[in-house]
TORPARO-271498 format. One line per 2 residues: number of its first residue (from 1); their letters; for each residue x, y, z of C-alpha. Coordinates in steps of 0.5 Angstrom, whole numbers. Each point is the difference from the previous one (the first is absolute). Layout:
N
NUM = a = X,Y,Z | ...
***
This chain:
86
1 = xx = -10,-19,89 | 3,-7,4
3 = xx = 3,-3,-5 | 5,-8,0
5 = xx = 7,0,-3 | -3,-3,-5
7 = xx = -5,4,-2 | 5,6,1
9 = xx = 5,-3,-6 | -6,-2,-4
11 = xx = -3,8,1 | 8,2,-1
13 = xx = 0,-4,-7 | -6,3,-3
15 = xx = 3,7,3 | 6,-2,-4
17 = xx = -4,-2,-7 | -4,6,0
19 = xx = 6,5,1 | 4,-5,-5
21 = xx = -7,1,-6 | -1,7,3
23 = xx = 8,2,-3 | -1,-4,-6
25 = xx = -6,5,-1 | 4,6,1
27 = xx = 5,-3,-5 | -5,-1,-5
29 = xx = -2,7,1 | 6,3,0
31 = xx = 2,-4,-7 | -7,3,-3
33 = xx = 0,5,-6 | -5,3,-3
35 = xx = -4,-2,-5 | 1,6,-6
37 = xx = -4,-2,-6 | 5,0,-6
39 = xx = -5,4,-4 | -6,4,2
41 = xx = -6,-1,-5 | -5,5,0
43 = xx = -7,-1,4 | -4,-1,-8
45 = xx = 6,-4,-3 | -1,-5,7
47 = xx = -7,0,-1 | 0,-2,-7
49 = xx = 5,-6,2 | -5,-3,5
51 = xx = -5,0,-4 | 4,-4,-5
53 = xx = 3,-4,5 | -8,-2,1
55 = xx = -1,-2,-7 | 7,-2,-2
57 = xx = 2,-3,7 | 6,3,4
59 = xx = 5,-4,-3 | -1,1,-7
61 = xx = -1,7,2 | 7,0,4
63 = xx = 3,-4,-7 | -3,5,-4
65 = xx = 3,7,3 | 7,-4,1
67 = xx = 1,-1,-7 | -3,8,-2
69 = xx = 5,3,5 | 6,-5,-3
71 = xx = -2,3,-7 | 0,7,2
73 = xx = 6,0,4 | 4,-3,-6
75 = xx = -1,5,-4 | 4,4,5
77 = xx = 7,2,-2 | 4,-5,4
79 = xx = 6,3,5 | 6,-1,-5
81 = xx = -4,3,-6 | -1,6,4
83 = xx = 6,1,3 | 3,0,-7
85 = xx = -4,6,-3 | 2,4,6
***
C-alpha cells in the first residue's frame, strides 16, 4: 500500500487512538469484579416475585421486599447484644 506523508500520520494517529481505547478496555477489565448476588432466592420464591411484580410493578415490589427483609433482620440481636451474652 503507497501511502503520502500525510496519509501516513493520519493512519499512524488512528493507530495510536485504537491502542489508546484498546488499553482503556484492558483497564476496564482488569478492574471488573464479579457480580455475586447478595442473596440467593429460591426458583418458587422468584417466580412468585415476578408474578408480583407483573401485578404490582417492580418498583412497588422492590419496595415491599426492602421493607420485609429491614423488619426481619431487626429482630436480630445486634453485634454488641451478642458479644455481651458470651
Amino acid at each position: 500500500m503507497k501511502l503520502n506523508e500525510t496519509d501516513k500520520k493520519t493512519l499512524s494517529d488512528s493507530i495510536d487512538k485504537l491502542n489508546e481505547g484498546l488499553d482503556a478496555v484492558i483497564q476496564l477489565y482488569n478492574d471488573s469484579e464479579v457480580d455475586k448476588p447478595i442473596f440467593e432466592f429460591e426458583s418458587e420464591v422468584i417466580e412468585a416475585i415476578e408474578k408480583a411484580k407483573g401485578t404490582f410493578g417492580d418498583e412497588e415490589i422492590t419496595r415491599r421486599i426492602n421493607t420485609i427483609i429491614k423488619e426481619v433482620l431487626a429482630f436480630l440481636p445486634k453485634e454488641d447484644d451478642q458479644n455481651a451474652n458470651d
